[in-house]
Every structure is written in structure tokens, then in C-alpha cells.
N, C-alpha and C positions, 0 to 999 in steps of 0.2 A: 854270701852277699849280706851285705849288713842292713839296717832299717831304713840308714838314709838312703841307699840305693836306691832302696827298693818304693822309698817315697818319689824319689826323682823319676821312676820308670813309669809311677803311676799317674803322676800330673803331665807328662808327656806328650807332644801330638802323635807320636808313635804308635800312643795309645788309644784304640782303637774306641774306648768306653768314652776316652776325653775328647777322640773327633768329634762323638756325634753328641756330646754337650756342648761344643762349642757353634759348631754346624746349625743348631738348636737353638741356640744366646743370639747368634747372627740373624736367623731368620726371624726372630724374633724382636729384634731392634731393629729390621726394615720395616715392618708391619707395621710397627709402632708408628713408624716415623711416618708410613705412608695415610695408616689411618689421622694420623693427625694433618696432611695437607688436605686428604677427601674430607676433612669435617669441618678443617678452616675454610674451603671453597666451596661446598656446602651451604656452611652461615654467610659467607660471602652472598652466594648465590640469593640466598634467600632475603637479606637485607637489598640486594639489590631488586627484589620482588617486589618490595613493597617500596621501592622508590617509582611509584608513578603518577600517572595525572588523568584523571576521567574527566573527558570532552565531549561536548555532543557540535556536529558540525549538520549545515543546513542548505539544501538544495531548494531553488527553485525555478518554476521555468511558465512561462506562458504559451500556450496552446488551444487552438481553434478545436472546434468538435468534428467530429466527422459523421457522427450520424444523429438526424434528426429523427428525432417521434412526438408524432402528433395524437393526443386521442379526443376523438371528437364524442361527444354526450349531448344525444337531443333526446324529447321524447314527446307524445303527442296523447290528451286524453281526452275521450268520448264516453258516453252514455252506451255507445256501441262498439263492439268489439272491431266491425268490420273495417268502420270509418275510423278510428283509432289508427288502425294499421294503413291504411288507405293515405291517412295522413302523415307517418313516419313512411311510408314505399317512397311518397313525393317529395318531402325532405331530404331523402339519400338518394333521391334522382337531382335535385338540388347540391349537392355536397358533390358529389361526383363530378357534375357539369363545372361547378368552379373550380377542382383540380386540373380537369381534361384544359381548362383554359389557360392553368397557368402552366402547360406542359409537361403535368407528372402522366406516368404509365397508369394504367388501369388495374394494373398489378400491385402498384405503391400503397392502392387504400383498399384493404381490407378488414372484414368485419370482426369485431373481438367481444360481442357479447349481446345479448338480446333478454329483455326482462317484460314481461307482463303481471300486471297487477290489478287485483280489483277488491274495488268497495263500495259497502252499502252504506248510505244514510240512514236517518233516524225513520224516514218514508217508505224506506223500503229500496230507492231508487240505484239502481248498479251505474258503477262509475269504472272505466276500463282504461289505465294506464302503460303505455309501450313507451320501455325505455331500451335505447339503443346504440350501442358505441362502433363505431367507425377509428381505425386507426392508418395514420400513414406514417411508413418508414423510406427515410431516401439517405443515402450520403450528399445528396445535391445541399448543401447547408446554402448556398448564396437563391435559391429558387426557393426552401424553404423557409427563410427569410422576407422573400416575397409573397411568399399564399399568408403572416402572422400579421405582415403588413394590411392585407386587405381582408382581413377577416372578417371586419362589419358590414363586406359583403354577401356574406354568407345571412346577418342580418336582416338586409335590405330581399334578400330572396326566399325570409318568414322562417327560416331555419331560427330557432333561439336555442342556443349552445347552455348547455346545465354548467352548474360549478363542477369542475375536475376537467374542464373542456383547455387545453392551453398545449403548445409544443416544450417541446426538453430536449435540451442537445446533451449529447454526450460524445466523450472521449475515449476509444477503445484502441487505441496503439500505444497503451502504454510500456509493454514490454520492448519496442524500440527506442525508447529513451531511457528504459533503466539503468543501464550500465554505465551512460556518461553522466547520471543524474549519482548516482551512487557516488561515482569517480569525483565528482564535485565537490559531495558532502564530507567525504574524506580526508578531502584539501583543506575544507574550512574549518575540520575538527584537527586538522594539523595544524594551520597556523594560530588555531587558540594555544595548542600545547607549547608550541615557538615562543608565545608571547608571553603566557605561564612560566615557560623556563629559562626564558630574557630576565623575568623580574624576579626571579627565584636563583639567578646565578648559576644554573645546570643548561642541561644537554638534552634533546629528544631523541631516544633511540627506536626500535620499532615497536610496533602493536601486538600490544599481549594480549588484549580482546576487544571482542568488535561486534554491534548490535545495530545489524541494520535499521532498524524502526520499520514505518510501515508508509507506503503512498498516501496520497489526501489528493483527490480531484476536487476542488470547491468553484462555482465562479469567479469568475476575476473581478466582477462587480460587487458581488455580494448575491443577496437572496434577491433574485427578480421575479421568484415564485408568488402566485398569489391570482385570484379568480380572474380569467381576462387578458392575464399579462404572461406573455412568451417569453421564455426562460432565454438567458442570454446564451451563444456559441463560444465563445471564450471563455475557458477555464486557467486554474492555477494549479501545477502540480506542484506540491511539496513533497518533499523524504528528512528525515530529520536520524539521523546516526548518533552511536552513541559511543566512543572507543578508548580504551584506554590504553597510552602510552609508557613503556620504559622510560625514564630520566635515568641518563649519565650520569 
């Protein structure tokens, strides 16, 4: 057999050395090809990452309180201990009687703290102060209402009420309105994104990330706190969302 035979047997599929270089060449230019769509859809992927839009969308809602608290602060001083107390016993036989009047249980007002105090002048002479807090809790908001209304009868029956004496309503069902209150803000962090990519010439696709925020109970008046004056039952929930959008 001559050289060039023997070169044609060597470059040959026949041959068994040249299958599995060629076998090797093949698998080896799929690879290629494939790694190169996984890196072009990849960078694809990744420029379409950064194609988005951060919107914050806002819930709000109006709602009545459901529980009232009232805490009542009198307090009564004497030169003597007995009659100190003597005159705070009559006072909260006083507070009492004007609840029982306006219909609360006797259960609704209960005591939340008790303080005695004494001082001496430059004479010598002891001075004996009883300070005493009385608190009512009711869901009745439209009866509580009515006892803030006549308070200054509580006055006219020698009771004089200290600063921090005033009702507070509060709101505690808020976990029943979370979820359409959420559902809300969602919407309205949508159609920012809508109107973002109206005047940007793109597309809204879905939510790459998403920041609830947090509730806010405030009055719906504003601040009606202050010595005297009974806090309002109407409040304002807010949620305030934060999300960012895919753009097509």
C-alpha cells in the first residue's frame, strides 16, 4: 500500500480516531452556538430588568371608631388624710351616678390608678393630696358621645376633672379592611405606571417588587386633642405602597 493510501484511510470516517474528532468538532460547535443564545437571552433578560418604573400607589378610607376610652382624673386636698379621701369616696360616688344615668353598666367604669401625696410648708403644717383616675371603656360610641356632651355636669356636681381628663376613640378592626385597602393602593400604583408608560411610549408588564408601607389611623379632623375637649370618632385610614413595574 502506498503513502497516499494510506493517507486516505487515515482521514477517513471509517476511522475510528477521525470519528471521535469529528464527533468532538460537532459537539463542540453546538455548545458554542448554544452558549451564545443563553448569553444573548441572558443580557436580554437583564436589560429588560432594568427597564422599570418605581410607583408608590395610595389607599384611603374613612371609618368610625369603635371603642371609646374615657379616663377620668380628679383629685381632692386636705390638711387631713381622712377628709381628703372622704372627699375623693364622694366625687366617685358622683362620677358613677352620672354614668348609671346615662345607661353605661357598672362594669364600663373602672378604677385605673390611685395617688396620694403629702407636703409640708415652711410652718410645719401637712397638706394631703388624693389623686384618682377612673376609666370607662364601651363600644357604645353614639352613648359615649353623649356622657363628652354633658360633661360639665360632672362639674355642676363639684367633681373638677385635672388636665389629661378627656375621651379617645379608637379604631381596632383594622385587619378587616386590609386586604381591599391594599388591593386599592395597588391599583393606583398601576395606573401611575399606565400613565408613565403612555408618555414614555412602552408597556406595563408585571411586578418585580412590592413594599407594602405601613397603616396610619389619624382623625379625620385633625388633632381635637387638648384639655377639655373630646377626641373626635372618625378617623382616616391610609396605606401608602411602593412597587415597581416591568415596562415592555
Amino acid at each position: 500500500m502506498n503513502k497516499e493510501d494510506n493517507d486516505d484511510k487515515r482521514w477517513s470516517w471509517r476511522n475510528p480516531a477521525m470519528r471521535t474528532v469529528l464527533a468532538g468538532s460537532a459537539i463542540l460547535g453546538v455548545s458554542i452556538v448554544a452558549g451564545g443564545y443563553l448569553l444573548g437571552d441572558g443580557l436580554l433578560r437583564a436589560r429588560m430588568a432594568d427597564r422599570s418604573v418605581t410607583v408608590r400607589g395610595l389607599a384611603e378610607r374613612e371609618v368610625t371608631a369603635n371603642l371609646a376610652t374615657w379616663t377620668i382624673s380628679y383629685s381632692a386636698q386636705s390638711s387631713n388624710l381622712g377628709e381628703a379621701q372622704a372627699d375623693i369616696d364622694r366625687d366617685t360616688q358622683a362620677i358613677r351616678a352620672f354614668f348609671g344615668e346615662l345607661g353605661f353598666e357598672a362594669e364600663a367604669l373602672q378604677p385605673s390608678g390611685v395617688n396620694v401625696s403629702q407636703y409640708s410648708d415652711n410652718l410645719g403644717q401637712q397638706s394631703y393630696t388624693v389623686r384618682q383616675r377612673l376609666q370607662l371603656r364601651t363600644t357604645d360610641i353614639a352613648r359615649a358621645q353623649a356622657a363628652v356632651a354633658r360633661q360639665f355636669d360632672l362639674v355642676r356636681r363639684g367633681v373638677v376633672l385635672e388636665e389629661g381628663s378627656g375621651m379617645s376613640y379608637a379604631f381596632t378592626r383594622l385587619d378587616e379592611i386590609k386586604p381591599e385597602m391594599v388591593a386599592e393602593a395597588t391599583q393606583d400604583a398601576r395606573a401611575s405606571a399606565n400613565q408613565f408608560a403612555e408618555d414614555s411610549g412602552t408597556g406595563v408588564g408585571g411586578i418585580r417588587s412590592a413594599t407594602q408601607g405601613y397603616f396610619s389611623i389619624e382623625s379625620r379632623d385633625g388633632d381635637a386633642g387638648g384639655y377639655g375637649v373630646a377626641d373626635t370618632p372618625y378617623k382616616l385610614v391610609r396605606v401608602v405602597t411602593t412597587i415597581d413595574f416591568y415596562l415592555d
